[in-house]
py3Dmol code that shows the C-alpha trace and the ligand (Angstrom):
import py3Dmol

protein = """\
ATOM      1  CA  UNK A   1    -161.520  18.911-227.078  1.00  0.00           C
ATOM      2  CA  UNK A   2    -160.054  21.181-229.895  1.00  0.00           C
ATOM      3  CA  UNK A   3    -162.150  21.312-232.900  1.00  0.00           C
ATOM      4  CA  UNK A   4    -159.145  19.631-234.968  1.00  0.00           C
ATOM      5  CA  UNK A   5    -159.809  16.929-232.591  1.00  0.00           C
ATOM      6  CA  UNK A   6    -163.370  16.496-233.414  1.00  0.00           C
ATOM      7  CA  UNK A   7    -162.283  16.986-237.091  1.00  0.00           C
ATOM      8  CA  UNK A   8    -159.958  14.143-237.247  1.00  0.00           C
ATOM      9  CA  UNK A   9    -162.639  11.899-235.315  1.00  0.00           C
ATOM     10  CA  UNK A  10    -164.943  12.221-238.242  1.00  0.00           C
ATOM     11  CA  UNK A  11    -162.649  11.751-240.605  1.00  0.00           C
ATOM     12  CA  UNK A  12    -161.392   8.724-239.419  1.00  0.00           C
ATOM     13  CA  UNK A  13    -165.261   7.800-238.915  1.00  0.00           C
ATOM     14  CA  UNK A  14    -166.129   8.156-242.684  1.00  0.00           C
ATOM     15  CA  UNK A  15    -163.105   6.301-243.863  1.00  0.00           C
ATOM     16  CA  UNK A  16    -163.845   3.469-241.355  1.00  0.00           C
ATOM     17  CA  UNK A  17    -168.021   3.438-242.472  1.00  0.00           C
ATOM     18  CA  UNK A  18    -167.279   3.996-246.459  1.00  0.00           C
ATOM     19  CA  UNK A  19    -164.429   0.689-246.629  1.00  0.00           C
ATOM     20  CA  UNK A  20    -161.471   2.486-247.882  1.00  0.00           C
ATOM     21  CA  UNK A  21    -159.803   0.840-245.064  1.00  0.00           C
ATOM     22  CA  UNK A  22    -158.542  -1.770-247.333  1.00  0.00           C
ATOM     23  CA  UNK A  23    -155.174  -3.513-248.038  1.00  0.00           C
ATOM     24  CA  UNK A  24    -154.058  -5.914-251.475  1.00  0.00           C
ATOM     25  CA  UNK A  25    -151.596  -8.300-251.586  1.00  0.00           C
ATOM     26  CA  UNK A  26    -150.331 -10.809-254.252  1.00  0.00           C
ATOM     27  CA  UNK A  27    -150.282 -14.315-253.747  1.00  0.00           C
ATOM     28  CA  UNK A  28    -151.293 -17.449-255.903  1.00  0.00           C
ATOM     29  CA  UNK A  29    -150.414 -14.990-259.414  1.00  0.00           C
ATOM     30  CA  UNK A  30    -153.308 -12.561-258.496  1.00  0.00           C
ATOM     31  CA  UNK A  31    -153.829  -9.544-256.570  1.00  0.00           C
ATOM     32  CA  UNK A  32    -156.087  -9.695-253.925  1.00  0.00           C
ATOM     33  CA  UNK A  33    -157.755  -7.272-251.894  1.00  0.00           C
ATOM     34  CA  UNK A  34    -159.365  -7.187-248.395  1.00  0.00           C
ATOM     35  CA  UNK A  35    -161.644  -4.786-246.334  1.00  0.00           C
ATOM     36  CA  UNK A  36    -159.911  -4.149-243.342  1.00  0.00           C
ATOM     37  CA  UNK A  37    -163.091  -3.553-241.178  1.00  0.00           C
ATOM     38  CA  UNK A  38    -165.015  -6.861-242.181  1.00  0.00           C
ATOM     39  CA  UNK A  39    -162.251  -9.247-241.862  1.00  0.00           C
ATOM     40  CA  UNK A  40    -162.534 -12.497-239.646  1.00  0.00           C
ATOM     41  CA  UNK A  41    -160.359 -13.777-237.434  1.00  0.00           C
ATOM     42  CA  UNK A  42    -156.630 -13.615-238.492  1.00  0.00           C
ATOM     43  CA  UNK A  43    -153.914 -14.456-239.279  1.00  0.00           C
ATOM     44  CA  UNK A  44    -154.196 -13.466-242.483  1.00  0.00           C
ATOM     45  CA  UNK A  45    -153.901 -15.830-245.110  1.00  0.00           C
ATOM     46  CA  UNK A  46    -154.225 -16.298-249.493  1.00  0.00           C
ATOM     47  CA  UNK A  47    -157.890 -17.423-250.448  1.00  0.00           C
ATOM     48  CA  UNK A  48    -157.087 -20.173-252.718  1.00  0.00           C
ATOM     49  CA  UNK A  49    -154.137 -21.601-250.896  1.00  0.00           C
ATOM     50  CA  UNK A  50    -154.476 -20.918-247.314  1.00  0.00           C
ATOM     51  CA  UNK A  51    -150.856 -19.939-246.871  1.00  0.00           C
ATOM     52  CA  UNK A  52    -149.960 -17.709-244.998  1.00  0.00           C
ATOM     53  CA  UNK A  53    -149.561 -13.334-246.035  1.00  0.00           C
ATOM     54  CA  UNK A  54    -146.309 -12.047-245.216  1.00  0.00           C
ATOM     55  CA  UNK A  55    -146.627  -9.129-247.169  1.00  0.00           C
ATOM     56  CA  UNK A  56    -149.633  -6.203-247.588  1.00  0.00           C
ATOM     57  CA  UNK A  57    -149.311  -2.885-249.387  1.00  0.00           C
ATOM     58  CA  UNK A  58    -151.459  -0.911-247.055  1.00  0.00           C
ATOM     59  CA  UNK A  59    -151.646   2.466-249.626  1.00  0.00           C
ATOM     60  CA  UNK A  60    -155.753   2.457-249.270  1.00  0.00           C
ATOM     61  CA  UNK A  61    -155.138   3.475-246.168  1.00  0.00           C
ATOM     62  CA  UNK A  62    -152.625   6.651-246.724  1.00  0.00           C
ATOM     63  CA  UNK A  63    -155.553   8.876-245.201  1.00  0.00           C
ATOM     64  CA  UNK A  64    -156.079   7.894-242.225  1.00  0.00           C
ATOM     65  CA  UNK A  65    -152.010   7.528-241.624  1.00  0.00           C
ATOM     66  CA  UNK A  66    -151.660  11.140-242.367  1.00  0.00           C
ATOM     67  CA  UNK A  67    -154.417  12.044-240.188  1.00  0.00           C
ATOM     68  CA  UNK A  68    -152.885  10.403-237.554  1.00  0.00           C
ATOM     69  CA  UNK A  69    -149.329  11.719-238.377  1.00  0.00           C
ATOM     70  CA  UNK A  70    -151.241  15.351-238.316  1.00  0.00           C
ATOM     71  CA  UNK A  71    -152.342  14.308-235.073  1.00  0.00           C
ATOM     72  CA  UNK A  72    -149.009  13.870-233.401  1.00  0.00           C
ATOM     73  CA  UNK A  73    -147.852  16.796-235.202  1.00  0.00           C
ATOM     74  CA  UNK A  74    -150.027  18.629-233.448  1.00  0.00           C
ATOM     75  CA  UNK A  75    -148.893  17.298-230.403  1.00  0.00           C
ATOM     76  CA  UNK A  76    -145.489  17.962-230.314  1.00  0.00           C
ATOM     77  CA  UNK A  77    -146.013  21.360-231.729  1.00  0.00           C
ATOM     78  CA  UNK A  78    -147.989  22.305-228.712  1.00  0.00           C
ATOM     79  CA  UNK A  79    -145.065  19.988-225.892  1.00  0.00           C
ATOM     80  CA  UNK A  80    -147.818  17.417-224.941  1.00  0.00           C
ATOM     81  CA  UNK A  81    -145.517  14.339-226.672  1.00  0.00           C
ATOM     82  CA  UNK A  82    -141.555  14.827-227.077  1.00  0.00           C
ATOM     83  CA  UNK A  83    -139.369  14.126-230.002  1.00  0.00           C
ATOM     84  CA  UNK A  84    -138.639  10.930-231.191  1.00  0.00           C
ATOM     85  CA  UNK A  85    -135.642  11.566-233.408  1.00  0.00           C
ATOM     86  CA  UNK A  86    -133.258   9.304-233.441  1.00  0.00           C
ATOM     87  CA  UNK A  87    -131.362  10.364-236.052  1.00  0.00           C
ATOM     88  CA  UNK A  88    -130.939  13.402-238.304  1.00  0.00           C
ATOM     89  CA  UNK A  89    -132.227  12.034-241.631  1.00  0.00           C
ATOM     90  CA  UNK A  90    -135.679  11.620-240.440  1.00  0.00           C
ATOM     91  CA  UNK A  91    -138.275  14.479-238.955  1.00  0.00           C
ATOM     92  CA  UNK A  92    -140.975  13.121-236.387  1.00  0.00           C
ATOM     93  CA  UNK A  93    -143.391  12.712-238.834  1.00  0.00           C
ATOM     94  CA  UNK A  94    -141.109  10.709-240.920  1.00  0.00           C
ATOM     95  CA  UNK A  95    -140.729   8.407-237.896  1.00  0.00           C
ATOM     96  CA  UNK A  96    -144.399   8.690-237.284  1.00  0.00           C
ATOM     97  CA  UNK A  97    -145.416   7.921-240.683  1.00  0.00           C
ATOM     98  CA  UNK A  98    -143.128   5.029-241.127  1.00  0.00           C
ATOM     99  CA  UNK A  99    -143.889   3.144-237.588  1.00  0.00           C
ATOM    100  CA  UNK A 100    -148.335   3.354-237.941  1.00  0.00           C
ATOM    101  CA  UNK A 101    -147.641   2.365-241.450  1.00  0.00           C
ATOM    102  CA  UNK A 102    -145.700  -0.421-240.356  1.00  0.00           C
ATOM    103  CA  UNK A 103    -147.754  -1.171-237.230  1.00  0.00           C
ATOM    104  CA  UNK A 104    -151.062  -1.435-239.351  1.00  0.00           C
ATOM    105  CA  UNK A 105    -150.000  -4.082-241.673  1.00  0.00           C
ATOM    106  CA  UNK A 106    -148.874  -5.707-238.693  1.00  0.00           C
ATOM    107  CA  UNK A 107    -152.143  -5.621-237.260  1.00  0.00           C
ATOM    108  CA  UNK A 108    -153.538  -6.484-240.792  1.00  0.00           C
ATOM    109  CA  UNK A 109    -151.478  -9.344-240.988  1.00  0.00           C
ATOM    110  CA  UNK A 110    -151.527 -11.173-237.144  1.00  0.00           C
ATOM    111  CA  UNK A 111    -154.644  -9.888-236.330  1.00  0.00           C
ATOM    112  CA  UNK A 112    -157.258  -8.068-239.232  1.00  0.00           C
ATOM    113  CA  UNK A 113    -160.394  -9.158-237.043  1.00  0.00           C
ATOM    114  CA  UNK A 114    -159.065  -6.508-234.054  1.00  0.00           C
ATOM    115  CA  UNK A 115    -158.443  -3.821-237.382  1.00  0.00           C
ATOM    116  CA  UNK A 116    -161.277  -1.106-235.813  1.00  0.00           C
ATOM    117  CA  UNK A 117    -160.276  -1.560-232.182  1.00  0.00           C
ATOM    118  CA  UNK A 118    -156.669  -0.758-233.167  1.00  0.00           C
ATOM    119  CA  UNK A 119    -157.336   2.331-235.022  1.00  0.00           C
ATOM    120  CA  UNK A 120    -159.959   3.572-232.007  1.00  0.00           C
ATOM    121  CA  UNK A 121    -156.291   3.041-230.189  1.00  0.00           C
ATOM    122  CA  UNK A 122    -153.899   4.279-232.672  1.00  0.00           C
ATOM    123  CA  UNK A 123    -156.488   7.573-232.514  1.00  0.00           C
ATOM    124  CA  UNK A 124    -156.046   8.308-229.208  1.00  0.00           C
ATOM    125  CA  UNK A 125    -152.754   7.223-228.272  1.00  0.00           C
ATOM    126  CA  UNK A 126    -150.111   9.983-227.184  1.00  0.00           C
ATOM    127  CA  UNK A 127    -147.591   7.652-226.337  1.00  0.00           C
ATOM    128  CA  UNK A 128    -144.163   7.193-227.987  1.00  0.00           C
ATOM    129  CA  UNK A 129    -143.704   3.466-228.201  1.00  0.00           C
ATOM    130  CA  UNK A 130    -145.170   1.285-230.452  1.00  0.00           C
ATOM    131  CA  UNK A 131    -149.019  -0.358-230.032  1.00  0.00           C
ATOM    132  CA  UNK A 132    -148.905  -3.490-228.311  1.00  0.00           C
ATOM    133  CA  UNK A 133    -151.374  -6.174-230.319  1.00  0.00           C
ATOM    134  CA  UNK A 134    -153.387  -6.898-227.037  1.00  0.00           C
ATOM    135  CA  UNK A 135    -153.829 -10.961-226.762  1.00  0.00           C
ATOM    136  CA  UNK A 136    -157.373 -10.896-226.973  1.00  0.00           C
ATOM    137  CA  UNK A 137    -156.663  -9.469-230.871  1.00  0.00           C
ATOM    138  CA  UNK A 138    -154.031 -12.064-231.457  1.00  0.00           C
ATOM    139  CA  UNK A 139    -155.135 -14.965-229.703  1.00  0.00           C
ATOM    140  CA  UNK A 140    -151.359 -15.563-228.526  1.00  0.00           C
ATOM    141  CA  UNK A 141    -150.785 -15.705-224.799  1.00  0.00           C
ATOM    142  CA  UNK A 142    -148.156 -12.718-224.643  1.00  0.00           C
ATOM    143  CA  UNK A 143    -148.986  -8.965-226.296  1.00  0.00           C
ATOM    144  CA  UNK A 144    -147.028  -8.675-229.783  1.00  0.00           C
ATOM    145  CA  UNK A 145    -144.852  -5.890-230.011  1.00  0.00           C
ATOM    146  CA  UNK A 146    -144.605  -4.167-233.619  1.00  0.00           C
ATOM    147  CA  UNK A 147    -140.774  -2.677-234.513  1.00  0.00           C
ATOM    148  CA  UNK A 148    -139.789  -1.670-237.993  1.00  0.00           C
ATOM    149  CA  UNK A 149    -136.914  -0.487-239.872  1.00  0.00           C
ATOM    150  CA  UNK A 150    -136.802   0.424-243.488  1.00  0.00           C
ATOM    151  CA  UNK A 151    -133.991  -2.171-244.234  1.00  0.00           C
ATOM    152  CA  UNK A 152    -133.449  -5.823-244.776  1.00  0.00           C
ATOM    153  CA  UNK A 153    -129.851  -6.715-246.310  1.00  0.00           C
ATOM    154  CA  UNK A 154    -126.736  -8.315-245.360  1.00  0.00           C
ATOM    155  CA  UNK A 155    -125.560  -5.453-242.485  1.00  0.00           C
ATOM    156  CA  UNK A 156    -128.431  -4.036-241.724  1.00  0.00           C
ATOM    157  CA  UNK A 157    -132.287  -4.365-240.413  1.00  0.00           C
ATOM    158  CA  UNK A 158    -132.384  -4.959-237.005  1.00  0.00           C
ATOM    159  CA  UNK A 159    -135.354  -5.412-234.342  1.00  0.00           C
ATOM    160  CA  UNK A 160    -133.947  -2.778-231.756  1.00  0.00           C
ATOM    161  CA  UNK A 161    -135.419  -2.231-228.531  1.00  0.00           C
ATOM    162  CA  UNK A 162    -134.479   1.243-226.812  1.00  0.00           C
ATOM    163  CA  UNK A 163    -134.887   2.253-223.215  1.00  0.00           C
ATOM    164  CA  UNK A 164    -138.046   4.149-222.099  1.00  0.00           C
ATOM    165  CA  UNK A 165    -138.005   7.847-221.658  1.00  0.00           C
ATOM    166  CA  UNK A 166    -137.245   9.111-218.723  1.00  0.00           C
ATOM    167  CA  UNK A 167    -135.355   6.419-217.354  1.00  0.00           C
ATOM    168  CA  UNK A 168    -131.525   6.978-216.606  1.00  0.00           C
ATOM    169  CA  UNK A 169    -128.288   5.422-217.783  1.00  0.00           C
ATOM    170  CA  UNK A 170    -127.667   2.524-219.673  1.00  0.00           C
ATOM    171  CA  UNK A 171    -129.744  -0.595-221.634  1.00  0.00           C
ATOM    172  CA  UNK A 172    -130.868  -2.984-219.082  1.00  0.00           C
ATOM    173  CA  UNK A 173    -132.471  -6.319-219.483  1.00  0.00           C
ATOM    174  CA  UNK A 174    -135.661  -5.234-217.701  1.00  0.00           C
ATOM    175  CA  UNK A 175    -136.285  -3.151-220.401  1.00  0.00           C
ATOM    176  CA  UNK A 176    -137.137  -6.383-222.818  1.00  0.00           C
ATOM    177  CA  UNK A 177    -140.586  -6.822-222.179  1.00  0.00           C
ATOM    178  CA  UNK A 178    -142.236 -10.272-221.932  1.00  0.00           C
ATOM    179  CA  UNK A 179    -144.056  -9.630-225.132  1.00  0.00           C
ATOM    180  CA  UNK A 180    -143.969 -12.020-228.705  1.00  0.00           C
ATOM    181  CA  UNK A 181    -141.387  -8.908-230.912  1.00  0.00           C
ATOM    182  CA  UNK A 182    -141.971  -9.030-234.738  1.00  0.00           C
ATOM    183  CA  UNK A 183    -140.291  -6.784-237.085  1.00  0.00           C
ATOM    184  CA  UNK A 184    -141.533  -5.217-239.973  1.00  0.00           C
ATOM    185  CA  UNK A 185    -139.695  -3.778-243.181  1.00  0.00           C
ATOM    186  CA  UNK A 186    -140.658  -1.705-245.801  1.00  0.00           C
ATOM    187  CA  UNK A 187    -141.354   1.986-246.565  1.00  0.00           C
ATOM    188  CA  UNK A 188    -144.847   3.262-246.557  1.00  0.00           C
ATOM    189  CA  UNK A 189    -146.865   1.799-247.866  1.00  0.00           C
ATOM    190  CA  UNK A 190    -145.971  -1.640-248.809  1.00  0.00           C
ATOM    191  CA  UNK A 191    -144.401  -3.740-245.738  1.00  0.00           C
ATOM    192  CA  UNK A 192    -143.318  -7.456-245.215  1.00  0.00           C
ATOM    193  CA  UNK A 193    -143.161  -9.268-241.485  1.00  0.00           C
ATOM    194  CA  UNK A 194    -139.677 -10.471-241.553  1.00  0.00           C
ATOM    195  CA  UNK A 195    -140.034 -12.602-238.426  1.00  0.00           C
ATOM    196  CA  UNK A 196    -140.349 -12.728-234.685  1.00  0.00           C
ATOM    197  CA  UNK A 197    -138.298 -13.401-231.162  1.00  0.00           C
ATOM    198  CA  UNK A 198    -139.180 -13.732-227.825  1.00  0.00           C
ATOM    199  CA  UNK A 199    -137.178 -12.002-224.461  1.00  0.00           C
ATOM    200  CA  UNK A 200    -135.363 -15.179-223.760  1.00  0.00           C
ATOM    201  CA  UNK A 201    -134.706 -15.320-227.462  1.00  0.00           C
ATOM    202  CA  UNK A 202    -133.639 -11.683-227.304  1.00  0.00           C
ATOM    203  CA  UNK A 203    -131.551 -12.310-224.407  1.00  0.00           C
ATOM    204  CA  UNK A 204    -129.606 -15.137-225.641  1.00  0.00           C
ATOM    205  CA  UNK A 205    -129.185 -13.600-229.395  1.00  0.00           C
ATOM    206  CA  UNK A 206    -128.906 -10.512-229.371  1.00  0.00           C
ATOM    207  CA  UNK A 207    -126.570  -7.353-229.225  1.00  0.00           C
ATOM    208  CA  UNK A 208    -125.998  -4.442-227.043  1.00  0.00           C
ATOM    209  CA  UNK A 209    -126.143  -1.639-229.373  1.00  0.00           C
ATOM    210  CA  UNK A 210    -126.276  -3.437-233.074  1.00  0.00           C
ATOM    211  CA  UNK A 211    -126.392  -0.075-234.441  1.00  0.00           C
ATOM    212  CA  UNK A 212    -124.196   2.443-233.748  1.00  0.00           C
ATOM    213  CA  UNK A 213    -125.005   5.066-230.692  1.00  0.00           C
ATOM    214  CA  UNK A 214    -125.042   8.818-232.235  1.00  0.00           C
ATOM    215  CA  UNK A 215    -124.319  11.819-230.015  1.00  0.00           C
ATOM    216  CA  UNK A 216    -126.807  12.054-227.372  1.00  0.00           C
ATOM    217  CA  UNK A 217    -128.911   8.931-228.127  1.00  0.00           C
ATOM    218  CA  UNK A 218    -128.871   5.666-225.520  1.00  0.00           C
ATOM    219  CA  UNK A 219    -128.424   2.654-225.852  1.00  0.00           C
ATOM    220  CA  UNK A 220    -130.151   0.055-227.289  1.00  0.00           C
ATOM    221  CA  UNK A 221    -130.550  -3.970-227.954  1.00  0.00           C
ATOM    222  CA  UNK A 222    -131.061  -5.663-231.170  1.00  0.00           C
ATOM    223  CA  UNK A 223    -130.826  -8.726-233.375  1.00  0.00           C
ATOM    224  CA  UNK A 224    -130.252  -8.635-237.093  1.00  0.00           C
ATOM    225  CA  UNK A 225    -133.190  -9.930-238.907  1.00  0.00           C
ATOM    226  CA  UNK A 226    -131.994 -12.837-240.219  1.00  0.00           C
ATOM    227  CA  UNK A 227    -131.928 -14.445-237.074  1.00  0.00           C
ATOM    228  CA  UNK A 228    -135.269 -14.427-236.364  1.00  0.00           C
ATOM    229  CA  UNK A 229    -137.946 -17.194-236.041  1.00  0.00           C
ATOM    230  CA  UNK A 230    -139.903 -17.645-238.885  1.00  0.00           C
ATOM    231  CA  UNK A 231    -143.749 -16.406-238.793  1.00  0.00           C
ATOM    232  CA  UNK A 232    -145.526 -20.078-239.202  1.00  0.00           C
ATOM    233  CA  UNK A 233    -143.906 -21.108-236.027  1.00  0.00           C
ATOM    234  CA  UNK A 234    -146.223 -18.226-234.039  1.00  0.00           C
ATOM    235  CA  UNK A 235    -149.209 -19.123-235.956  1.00  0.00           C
ATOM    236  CA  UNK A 236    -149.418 -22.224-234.587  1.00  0.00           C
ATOM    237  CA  UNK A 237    -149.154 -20.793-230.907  1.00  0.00           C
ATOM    238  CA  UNK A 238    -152.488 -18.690-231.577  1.00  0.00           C
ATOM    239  CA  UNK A 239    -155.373 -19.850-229.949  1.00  0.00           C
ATOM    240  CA  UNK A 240    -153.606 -22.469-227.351  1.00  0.00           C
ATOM    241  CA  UNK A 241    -155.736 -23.526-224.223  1.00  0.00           C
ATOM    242  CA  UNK A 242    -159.357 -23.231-225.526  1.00  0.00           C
ATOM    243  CA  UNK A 243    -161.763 -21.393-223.479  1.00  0.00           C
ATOM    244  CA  UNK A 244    -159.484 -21.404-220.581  1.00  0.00           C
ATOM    245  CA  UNK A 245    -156.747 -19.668-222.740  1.00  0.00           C
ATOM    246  CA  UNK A 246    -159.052 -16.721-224.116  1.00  0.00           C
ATOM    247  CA  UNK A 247    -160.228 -15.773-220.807  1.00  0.00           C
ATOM    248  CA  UNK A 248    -156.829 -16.287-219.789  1.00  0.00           C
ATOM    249  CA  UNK A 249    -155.797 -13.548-222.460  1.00  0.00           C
ATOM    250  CA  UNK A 250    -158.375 -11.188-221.652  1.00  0.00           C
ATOM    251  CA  UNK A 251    -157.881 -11.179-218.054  1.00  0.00           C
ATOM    252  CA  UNK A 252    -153.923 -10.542-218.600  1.00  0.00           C
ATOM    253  CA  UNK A 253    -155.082  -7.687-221.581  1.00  0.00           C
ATOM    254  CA  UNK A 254    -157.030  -5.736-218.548  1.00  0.00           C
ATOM    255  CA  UNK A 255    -155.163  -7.189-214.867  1.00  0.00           C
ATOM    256  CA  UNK A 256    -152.195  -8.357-216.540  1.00  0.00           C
ATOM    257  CA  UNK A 257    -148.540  -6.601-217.252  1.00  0.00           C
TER     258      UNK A 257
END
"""
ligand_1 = """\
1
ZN
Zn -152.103 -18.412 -252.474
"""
view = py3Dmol.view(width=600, height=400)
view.addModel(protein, "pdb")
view.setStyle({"model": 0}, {"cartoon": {"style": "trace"}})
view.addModel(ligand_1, "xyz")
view.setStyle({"model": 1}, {"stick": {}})
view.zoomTo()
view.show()
């Protein structure tokens, strides 16, 4: 382990211990604030109304982003992750920045009690897609999967799914994992979930290629955002099947695709 390594660990440690791990949002004509590693279980929702938050400005948390954004920096700097450029406007870190910031109000949002255990993965994670929200986290029955684009208008923000690396050719259908997809939109470090699909939703709805395919970039699905389900409806899936369903969750987190 590289002392940088060891250097980020504690970092991250001390922002974890001393609370500035925290996230505000408005609701009820107030702006409230939470401590990201003493929340209960989730979703998250207002404390006078119960409703539920869509929307989180994650800024408190800037640190720890650009440690991890560091992190990755460092990685492909030295060849052990590759490029994730998809377009010219934005550098790695750009991408890198934008996607955790995204990914942790996500995680703020569906599931703030599993906050620590995603950062322990967000720290040592070297891949290139997103975190999946495991279903022990969530308490849904299939793994959330966290996408995010900057824009929400009339022609653009789409949830687009890309093929893995290092597979060849075109988009396939295969590549749609079985997994609940929300998007996310925003810039770091304020971010709203816009909404959520499933694969048979995907399948039936969406695109091949909703935005346009650059030189040298694949293919991809999508669906624009406004014709996703709306966030309530996956609420009320969490915590389905009692007991049965969270051992049913955790086995599927560990055995499970
Ligand atoms: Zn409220």
């Amino acid at each position: 382990m590289g002392r940088s390594t060891f250097q980020q660990r504690r970092l991250c440690g001390r922002l974890l211990d001393h609370g500035q791990m925290q996230i505000s949002y408005e609701h009820c004509g107030e702006t409230q604030t939470s401590d990201l590693t003493r929340l209960s279980s989730g979703p998250l929702r207002c404390e006078h109304c119960d409703e539920l938050i869509m929307a989180v400005d994650v800024s408190a948390t800037a640190e720890w982003i650009e440690s991890q954004v560091d992190r990755k920096r460092h990685l492909l700097e030295t060849g052990q992750l590759g490029t994730r450029k998809q377009s010219t406007q934005q550098t790695d870190s750009d991408i890198d920045r934008d996607g955790l910031s995204a990914e942790l109000a996500a995680c703020a949002i569906l599931c703030p009690n599993a906050f620590v255990s995603w950062t322990r993965a967000a720290e040592r994670s070297k891949g290139n897609r997103g975190r999946d929200l495991l279903r022990t986290w969530t308490g849904l029955n299939r793994p959330v999967e966290v996408k995010h684009t900057r824009y929400q208008d009339d022609h653009r923000g789409f949830l687009v799914i890309r093929p893995p690396r290092n597979t060849p050719g075109r988009m396939r259908a295969e590549y749609i994992d079985d997994a609940y997809y929300v998007l996310m939109t925003g810039e770091p470090f304020r971010h709203k979930l816009v909404g959520w699909i499933d694969r048979a939703g995907l399948l039936a709805e969406g695109q091949l290629n909703p935005v346009p395919v650059g030189h040298s970039q694949r293919e991809s699905w999508g669906i624009h955002w406004s014709k996703l389900r709306p966030i309530d409806e996956l609420a009320r899936k969490i915590g389905q099947g009692g007991l049965v369903g969270s051992f049913g969750r955790w086995f599927e987190d560990h055995f499970g695709g």
